[in-house]
DRENBATI-124517 format. One line per field, with one value per residue (C-alpha): residue number from 0; residue in three letters; x, y, z. Coordinates in Angstrom, 3 decimals. Example, Ala and Ser with C-alpha at 12.3 -4.5 7.8 and 13.67 -1.06 7.14 Angstrom:
2
seq	[0	1]
type	[ala	ser]
px	[12.300	13.670]
py	[-4.500	-1.060]
pz	[7.800	7.140]
This chain:
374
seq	[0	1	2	3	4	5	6	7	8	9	10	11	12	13	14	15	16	17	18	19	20	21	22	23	24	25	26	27	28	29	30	31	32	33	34	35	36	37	38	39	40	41	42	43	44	45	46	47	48	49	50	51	52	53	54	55	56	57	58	59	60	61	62	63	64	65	66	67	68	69	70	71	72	73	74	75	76	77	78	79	80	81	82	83	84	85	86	87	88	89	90	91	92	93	94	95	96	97	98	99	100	101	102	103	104	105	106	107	108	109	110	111	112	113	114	115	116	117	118	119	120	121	122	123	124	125	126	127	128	129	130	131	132	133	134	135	136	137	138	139	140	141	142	143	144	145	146	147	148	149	150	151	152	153	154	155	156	157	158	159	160	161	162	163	164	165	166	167	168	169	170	171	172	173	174	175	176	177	178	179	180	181	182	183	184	185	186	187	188	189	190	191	192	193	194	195	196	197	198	199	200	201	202	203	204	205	206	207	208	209	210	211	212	213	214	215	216	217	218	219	220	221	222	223	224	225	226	227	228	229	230	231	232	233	234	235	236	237	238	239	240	241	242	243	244	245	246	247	248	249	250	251	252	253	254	255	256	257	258	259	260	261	262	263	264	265	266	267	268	269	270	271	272	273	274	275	276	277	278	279	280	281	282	283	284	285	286	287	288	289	290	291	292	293	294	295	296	297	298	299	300	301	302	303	304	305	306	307	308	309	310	311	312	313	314	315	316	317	318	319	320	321	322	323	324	325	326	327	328	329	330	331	332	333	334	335	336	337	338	339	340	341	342	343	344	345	346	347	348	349	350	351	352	353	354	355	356	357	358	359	360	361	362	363	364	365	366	367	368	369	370	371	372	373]
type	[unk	unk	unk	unk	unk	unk	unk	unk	unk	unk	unk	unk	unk	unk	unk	unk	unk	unk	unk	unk	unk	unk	unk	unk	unk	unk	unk	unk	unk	unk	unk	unk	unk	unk	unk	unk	unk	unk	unk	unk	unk	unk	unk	unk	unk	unk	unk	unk	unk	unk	unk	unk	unk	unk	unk	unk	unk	unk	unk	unk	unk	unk	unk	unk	unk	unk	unk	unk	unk	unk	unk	unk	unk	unk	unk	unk	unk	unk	unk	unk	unk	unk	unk	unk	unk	unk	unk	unk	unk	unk	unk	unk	unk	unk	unk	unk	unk	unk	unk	unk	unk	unk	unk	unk	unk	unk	unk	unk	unk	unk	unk	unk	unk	unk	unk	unk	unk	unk	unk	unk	unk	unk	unk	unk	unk	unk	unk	unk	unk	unk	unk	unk	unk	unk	unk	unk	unk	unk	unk	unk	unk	unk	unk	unk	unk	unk	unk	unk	unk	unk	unk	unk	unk	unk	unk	unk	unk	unk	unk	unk	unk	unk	unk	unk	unk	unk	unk	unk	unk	unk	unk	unk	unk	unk	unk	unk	unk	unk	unk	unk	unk	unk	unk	unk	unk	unk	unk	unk	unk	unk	unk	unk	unk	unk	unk	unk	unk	unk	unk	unk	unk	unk	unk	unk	unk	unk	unk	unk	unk	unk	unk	unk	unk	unk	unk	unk	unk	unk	unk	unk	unk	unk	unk	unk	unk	unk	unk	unk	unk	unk	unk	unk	unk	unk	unk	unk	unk	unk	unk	unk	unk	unk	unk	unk	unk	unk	unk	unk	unk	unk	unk	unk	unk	unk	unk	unk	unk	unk	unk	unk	unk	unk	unk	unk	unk	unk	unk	unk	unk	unk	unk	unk	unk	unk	unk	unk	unk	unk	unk	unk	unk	unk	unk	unk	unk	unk	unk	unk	unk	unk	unk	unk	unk	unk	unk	unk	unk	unk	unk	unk	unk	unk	unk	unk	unk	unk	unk	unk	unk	unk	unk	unk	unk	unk	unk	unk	unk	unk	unk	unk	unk	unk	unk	unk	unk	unk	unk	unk	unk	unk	unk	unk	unk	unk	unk	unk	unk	unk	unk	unk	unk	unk	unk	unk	unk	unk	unk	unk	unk	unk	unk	unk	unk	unk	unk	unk	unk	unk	unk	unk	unk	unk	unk	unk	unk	unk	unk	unk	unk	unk	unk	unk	unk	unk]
px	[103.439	100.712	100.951	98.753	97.973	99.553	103.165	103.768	102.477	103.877	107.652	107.089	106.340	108.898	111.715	110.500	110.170	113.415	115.037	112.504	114.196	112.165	108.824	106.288	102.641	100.000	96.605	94.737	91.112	92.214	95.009	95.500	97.505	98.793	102.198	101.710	100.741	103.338	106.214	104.579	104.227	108.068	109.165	107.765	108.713	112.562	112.336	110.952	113.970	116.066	114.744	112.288	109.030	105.995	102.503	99.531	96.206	93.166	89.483	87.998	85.575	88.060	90.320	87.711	88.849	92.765	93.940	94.287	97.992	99.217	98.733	99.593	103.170	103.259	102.704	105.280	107.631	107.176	104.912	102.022	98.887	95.246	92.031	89.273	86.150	85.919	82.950	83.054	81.405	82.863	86.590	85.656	87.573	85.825	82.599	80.769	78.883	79.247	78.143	80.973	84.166	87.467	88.111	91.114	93.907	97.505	101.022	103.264	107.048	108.804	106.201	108.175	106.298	102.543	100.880	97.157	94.686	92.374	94.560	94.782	97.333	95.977	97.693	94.195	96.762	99.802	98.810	99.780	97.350	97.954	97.420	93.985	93.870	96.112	96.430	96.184	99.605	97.671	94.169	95.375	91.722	92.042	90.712	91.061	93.175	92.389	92.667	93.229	95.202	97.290	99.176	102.719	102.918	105.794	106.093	104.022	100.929	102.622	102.302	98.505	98.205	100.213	97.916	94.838	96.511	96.693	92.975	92.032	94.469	93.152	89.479	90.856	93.637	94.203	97.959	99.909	101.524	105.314	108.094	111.222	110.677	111.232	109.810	108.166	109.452	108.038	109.989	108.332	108.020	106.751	104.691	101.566	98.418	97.644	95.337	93.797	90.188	88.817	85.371	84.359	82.003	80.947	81.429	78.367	78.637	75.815	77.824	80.683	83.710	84.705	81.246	81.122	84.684	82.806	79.618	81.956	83.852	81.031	78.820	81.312	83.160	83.142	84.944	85.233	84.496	86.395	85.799	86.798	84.849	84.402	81.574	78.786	76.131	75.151	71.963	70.134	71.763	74.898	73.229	71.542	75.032	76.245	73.712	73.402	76.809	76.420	73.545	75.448	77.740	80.750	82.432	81.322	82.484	82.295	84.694	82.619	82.808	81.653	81.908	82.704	83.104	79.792	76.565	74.243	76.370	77.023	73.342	72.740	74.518	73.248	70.095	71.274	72.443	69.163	68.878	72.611	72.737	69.495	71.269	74.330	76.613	79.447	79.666	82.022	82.794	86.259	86.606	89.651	89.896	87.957	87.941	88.821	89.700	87.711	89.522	88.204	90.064	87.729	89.109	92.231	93.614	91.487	92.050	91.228	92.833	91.516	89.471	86.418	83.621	80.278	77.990	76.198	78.210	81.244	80.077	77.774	79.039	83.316	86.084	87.761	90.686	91.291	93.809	92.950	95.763	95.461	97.824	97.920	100.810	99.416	96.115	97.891	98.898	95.555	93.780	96.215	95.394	91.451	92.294	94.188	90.990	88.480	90.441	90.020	86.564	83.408	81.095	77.422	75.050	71.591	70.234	71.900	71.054	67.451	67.596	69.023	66.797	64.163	66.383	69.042	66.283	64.883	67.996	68.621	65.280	66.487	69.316	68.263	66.056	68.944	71.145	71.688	73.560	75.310]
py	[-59.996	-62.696	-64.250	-67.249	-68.567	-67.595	-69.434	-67.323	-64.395	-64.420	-64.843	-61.826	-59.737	-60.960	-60.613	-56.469	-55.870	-57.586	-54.967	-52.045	-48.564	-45.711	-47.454	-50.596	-49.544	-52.714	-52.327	-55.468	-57.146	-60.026	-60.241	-63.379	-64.547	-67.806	-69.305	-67.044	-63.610	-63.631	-64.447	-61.048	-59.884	-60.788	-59.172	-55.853	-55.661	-56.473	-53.247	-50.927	-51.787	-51.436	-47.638	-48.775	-46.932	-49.798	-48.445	-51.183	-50.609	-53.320	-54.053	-53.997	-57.132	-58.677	-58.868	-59.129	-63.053	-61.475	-61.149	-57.379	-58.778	-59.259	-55.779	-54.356	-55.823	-54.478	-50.913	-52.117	-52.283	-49.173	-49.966	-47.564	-49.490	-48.471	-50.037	-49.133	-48.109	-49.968	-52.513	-50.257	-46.777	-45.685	-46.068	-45.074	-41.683	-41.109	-41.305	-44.492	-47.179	-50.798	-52.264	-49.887	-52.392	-51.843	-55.125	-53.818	-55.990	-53.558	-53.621	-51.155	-51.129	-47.744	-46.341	-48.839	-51.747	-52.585	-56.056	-55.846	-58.704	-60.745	-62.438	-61.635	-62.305	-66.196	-69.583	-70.946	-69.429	-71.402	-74.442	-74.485	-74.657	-78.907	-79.051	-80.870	-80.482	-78.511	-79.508	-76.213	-76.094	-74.164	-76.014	-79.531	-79.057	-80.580	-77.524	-76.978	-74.438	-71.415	-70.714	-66.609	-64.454	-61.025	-58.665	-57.675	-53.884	-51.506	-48.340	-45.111	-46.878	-47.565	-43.811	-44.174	-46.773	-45.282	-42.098	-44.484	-45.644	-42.216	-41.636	-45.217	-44.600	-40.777	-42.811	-44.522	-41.515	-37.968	-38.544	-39.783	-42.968	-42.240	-42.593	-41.624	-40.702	-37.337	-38.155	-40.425	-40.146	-43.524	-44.926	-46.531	-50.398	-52.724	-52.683	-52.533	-49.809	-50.559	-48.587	-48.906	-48.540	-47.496	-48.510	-46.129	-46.718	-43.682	-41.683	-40.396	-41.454	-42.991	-45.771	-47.614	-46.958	-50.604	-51.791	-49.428	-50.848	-54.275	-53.794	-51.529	-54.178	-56.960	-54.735	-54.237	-57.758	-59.068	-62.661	-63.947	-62.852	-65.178	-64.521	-66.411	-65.221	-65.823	-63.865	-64.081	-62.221	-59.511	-57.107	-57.445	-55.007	-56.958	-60.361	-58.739	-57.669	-61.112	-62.791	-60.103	-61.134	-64.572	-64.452	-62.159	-64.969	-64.139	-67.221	-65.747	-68.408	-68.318	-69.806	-70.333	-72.018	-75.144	-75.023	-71.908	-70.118	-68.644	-70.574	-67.890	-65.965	-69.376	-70.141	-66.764	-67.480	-70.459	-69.064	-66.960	-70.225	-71.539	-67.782	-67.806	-71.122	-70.653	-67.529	-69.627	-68.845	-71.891	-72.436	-73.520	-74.560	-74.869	-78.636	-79.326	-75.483	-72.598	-70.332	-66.828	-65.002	-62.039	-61.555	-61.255	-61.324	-59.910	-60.222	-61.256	-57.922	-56.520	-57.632	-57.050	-58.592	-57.003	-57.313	-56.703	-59.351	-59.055	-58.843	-56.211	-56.026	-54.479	-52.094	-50.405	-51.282	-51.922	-50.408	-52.017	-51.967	-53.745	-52.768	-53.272	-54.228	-53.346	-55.470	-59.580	-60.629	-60.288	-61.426	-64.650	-65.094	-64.845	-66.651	-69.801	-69.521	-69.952	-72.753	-74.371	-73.383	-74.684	-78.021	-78.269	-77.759	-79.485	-78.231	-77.201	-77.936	-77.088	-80.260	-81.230	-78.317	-78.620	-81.998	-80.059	-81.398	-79.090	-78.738	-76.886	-75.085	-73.239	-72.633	-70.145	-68.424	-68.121	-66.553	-64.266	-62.850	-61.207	-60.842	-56.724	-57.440	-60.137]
pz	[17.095	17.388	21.005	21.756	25.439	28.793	28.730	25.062	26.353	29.870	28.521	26.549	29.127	31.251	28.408	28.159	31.921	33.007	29.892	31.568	32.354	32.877	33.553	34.003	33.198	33.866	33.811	34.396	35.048	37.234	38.661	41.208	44.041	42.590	41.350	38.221	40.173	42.517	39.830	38.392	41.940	42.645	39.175	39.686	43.292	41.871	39.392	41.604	43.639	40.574	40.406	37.464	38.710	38.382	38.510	38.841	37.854	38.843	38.795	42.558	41.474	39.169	41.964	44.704	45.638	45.647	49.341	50.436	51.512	47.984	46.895	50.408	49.588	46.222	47.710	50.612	48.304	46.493	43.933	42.980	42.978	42.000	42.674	39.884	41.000	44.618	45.764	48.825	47.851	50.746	49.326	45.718	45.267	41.823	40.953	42.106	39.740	40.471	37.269	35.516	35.261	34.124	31.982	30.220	29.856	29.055	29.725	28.538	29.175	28.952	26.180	23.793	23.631	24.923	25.565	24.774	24.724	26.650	29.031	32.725	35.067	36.430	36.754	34.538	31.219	32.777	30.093	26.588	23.662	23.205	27.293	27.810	31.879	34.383	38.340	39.888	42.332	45.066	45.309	44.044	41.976	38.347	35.684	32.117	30.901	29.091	25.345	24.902	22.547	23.610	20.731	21.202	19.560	19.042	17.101	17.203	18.687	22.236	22.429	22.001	24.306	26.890	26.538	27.092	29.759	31.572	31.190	32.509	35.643	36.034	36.425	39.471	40.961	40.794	40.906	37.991	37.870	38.447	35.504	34.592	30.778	29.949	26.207	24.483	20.585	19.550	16.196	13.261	13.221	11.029	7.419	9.017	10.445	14.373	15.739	19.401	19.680	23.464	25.158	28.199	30.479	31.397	27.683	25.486	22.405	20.796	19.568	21.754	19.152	19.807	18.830	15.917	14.247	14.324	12.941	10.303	9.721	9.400	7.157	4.649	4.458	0.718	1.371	5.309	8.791	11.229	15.212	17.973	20.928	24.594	25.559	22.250	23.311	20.358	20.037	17.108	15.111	15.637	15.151	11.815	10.340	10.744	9.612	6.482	5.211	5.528	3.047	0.779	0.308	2.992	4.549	8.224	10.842	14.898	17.343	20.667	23.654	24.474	27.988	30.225	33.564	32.933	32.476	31.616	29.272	27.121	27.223	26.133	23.153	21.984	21.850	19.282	17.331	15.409	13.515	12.792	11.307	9.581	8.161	6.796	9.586	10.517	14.455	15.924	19.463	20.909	22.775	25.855	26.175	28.092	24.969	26.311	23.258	21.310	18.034	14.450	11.346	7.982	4.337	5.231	6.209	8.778	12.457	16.024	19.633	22.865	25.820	24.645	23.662	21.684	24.367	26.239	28.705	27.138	25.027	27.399	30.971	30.896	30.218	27.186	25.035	21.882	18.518	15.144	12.551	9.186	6.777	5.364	7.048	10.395	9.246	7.736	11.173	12.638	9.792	10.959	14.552	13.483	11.414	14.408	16.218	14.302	13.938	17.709	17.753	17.298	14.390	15.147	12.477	11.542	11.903	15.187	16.918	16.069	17.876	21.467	24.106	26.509	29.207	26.823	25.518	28.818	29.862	26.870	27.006	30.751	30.245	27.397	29.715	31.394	28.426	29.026	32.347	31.573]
């Protein structure tokens, strides 16, 4: 099931863990001390009471401006909580790397059904997708809400996931997370293929498999490529796939930001724009919203919903987690989220863009500079 933005999303997850039994598996990027985190907070804490074993998994720097406090009261109350890969070497009880993050988003409620996506556990989701601005309830600071997509999956693929999920926690503990399954005999559900594809950090492969699905994918299109992406930073092998099917006739179109929480990724990516466009690639860029998402829909059967973006970073330096779904139905569903997209956005066009001014202009040669680390 298609679930757009946090209030869609977050009742989901709250219908399966209020119904959890044998466990609560979360494994999460950000998760923050705000209206929204402690409702999780308060959830989890009432199930582990319950007897419902809830393991927490989280990224030391995506977490870094969460209080100690909060997730000294999960562990109060019985929770198991993990920190990936500490900011302190001197806490890290695996192998140490700073730049390695764990950027998965996952929730998986008694190896039955799984959350994955890009959306983290903030207030900044609390708005829904016709909300132009949000008063924060803690700061009394006036922000824009988010615009991000998360997959609700059942069937033999929870198994998969809850597998990944293992690995990612055995990164962080030597322990396993605590459950009371005694086996997982996932049913069949649905019409349609869902396979998760993994991103590891610290793995060998010459190709990130996450990063090898896309350019697979983009390659081979014969009619449309559709992303919507938060983070657009591609190589050039990336950039010359895209660009390739454009000029072979594919409808490929990009959802971007137009504004963002990070000024030298977007400028990064607009200085990929002049090629793209010259190329005969539509861009798009998502007005009233900080676009969050990283999905993709090809052909009208072949989609993707994770965590990870095109960009350097997360195919060489995260952890990442996306699933691809093979079938039409859910790529109708996808195909009309783009469309709702791209009817809140503002076109960019060849001519316009050549008229950006200097200051626009250095700022992208800045920030491609850098483009590796970001």
């Amino acid at each position: 099931m298609l679930l757009q933005d946090g209030p869609a999303t977050y009742a989901a997850m709250f219908r399966e863990m209020e119904a959890a039994r044998e466990h609560i598996y979360v494994e999460m990027y950000i998760v923050e001390d705000d209206e929204t985190g402690r409702q999780f907070a308060d959830l989890w804490l009432r199930k582990q009471k319950q007897g419902v074993p809830v393991s927490l998994l989280y990224d030391a720097v995506g977490c870094i401006d969460t209080p100690k406090e909060f997730f000294q009261r999960l562990r109060d109350g019985g929770i198991t909580v993990a920190q990936f890969n500490p900011v302190n070497p001197l806490e890290a009880k695996k192998g140490w790397d700073l730049n390695q993050r764990d950027h998965r988003k996952l929730l998986i409620v008694d190896g039955r059904v799984a959350f994955v996506g890009g959306i983290n556990i903030s207030g900044v989701y609390s708005g829904g997708s016709s909300t132009l601005r949000k008063k924060s309830d803690d700061t009394g600071k006036t922000q824009r809400p988010w615009r991000d997509t998360q997959v609700q999956v059942e069937g033999p693929v929870v198994a998969q996931l809850q597998q990944s999920y293992l690995e990612s926690w055995s990164k962080a503990e030597k322990n396993i997370p605590p459950t009371k399954q005694k086996q997982l005999t996932p049913k069949s559900a649905g019409k349609e293929l869902v396979r998760p594809i993994e991103g590891w950090a610290d793995r060998t492969e010459k190709l990130n498999p996450i990063y090898a699905t896309f350019l697979s994918a983009i390659t081979n299109s014969e009619k449309s490529v559709h992303i919507a992406m938060a983070y657009f930073v591609p190589d050039p092998q990336m950039m010359g796939a895209l660009e390739a099917a454009a000029k072979r006739g594919v409808d490929v179109q990009l959802i971007l930001p137009s504004f963002t929480d990070s000024w030298v990724v977007f400028h990064a990516a607009r200085s990929k724009y002049a090629d793209l466009l010259e190329a005969g690639v539509k861009i798009h860029e998502r007005k009233d919203r900080l676009l969050h998402a990283k999905t993709a829909v090809v052909d009208g059967v072949w989609s993707t919903v994770g965590s990870a973006n095109l960009d350097w970073r997360s195919f060489l330096h995260n952890n990442e987690l996306n699933v691809v779904v093979l079938g039409p139905e859910f790529a109708d569903q996808m195909e009309a989220a783009f469309k709702r997209d791209i009817a809140n956005s503002n076109e960019i066009t060849r001519e316009a863009w050549s008229r950006r001014g200097v200051k626009d202009r250095a700022l992208e040669a800045s920030a491609l500079v850098v483009q590796y680390w970001l």
